[in-house]
N, C-alpha and C positions, 0 to 999 in steps of 0.2 A: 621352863614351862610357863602358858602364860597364868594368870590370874583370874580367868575366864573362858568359857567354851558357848559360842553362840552354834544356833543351828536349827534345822528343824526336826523332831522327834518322830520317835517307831512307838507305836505301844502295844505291851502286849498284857497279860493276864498272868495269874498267878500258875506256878509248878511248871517257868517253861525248864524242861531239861536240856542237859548236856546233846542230847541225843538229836533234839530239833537244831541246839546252835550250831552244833558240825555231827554230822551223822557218823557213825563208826565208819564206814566204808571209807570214809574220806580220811580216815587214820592215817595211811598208807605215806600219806603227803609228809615230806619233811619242812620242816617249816623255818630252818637255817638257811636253806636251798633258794634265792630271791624267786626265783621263778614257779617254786612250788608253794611259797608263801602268799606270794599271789592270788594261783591259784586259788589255797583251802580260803582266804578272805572268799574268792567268788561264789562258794558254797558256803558261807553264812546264814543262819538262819532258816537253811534249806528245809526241815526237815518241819516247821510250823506249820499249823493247820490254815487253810485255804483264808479263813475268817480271818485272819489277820493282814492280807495282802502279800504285795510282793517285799521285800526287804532290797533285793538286788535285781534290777531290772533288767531280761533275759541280755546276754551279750556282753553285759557290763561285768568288772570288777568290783567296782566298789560301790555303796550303797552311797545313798543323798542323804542318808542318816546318822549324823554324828553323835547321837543321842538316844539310848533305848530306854523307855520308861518301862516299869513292870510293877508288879505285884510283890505276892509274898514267895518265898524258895528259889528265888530267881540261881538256873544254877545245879538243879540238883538233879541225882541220877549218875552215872560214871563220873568218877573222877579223872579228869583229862586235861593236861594243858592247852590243848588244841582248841578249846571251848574258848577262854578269851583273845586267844592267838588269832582264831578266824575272825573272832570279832573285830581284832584292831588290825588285822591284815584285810580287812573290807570297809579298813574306817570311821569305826566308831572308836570315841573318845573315852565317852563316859558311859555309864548305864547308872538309871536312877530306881533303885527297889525298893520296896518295902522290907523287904528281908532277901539272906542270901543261904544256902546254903554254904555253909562253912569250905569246903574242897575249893569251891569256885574262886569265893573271895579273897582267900590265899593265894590261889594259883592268880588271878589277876596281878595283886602284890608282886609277886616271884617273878612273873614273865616282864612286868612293867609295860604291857597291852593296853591297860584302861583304868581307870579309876570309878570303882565300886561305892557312887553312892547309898547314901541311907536317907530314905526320906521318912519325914516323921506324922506323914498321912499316907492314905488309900490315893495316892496321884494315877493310876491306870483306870480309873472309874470315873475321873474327872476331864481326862486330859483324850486328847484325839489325834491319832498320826497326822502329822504333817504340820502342825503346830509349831511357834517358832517361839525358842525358849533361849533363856542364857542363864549358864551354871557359875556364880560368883565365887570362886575359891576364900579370898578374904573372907565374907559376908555369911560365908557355910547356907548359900542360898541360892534356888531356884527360880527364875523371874518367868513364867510364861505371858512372855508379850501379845500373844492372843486373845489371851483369856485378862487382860492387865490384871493379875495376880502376880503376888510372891508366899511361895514357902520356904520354909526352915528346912535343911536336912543336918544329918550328923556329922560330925568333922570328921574329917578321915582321918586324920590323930596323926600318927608312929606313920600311916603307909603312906601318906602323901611325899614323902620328903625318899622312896625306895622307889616307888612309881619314876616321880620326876626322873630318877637317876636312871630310870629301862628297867627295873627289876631288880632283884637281888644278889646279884652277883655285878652288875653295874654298883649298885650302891653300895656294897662291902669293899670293892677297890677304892671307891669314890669316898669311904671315910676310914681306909687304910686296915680295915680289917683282912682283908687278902693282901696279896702281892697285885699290881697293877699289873695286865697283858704288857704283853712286850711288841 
């Protein structure tokens, strides 16, 4: 992975749910299946209120957004893996929150989708879609080059090195705690 995530951002507001990132209906979808992963990426985000724009532009798969800013709870509501799966099967890297909901931010870890920022301000009150930001991994920093600012956020500790690997059954072979696939 590299060391950095440049791109332009999505922001949203606090308490978005499971339910707006991939709606139940879109459960159905296997997400092993390359072409049904696809797919639930293209219902990302689908199910957010009007005020926040479009996420995935009609026809498209995948969003212009590598980066989702949020608020506080980001995450919560069903617990679903399907939630960070459509995220990063529609191409988002990172999500940058105030806070998460614990189900979610595990399941990110577990699938190896995305990496679960923590930022150590209110950045959805400051920051505006479409802004062009870069995530320092080193630095445990967000630089939004729009705004010529830099914030602090939390180091992702223990999951950055599980992520890297795709998840946690990638990184259990990958430090020999499983048997490796054959």
């Amino acid at each position: 992975m590299s060391n950095s995530i440049r791109g332009v951002i999505f922001v949203v507001d606090d308490n978005i749910d499971t339910d707006q990132i991939i709606p139940a209906e879109y459960l159905t979808l296997v997400p092993s299946k390359p072409d049904e992963y696809e797919k639930l990426g293209s219902y990302a985000m689908i199910g957010l209120p009007d005020r926040f724009g479009e996420f995935i532009a009609p026809g498209a798969t995948k969003t212009i957004y590598p980066i989702i800013v949020a608020g506080e709870n980001f995450g919560c509501g069903s617990s679903r893996e399907h939630a960070p799966i459509a995220l990063g099967a529609a191409g988002v890297a990172a999500v940058i929150a105030q806070s998460y909901a614990r189900i979610f931010f595990r399941n990110c870890t577990a699938t190896g989708e995305l990496y679960p920022w923590e930022s150590l301000e209110r950045l959805c009150d400051e920051f505006v879609t479409g802004q062009e930001v870069t995530i320092d991994f080193e630095q445990n920093r967000l630089i939004n080059h729009t705004l010529n600012k830099e914030y602090q956020l939390q180091s992702l500790g223990d999951v950055k090195p599980v992520i890297d690997a795709g998840g946690i059954f990638a990184y259990a072979r990958q430090t020999g705690m499983i048997a490796k696939a054959e």
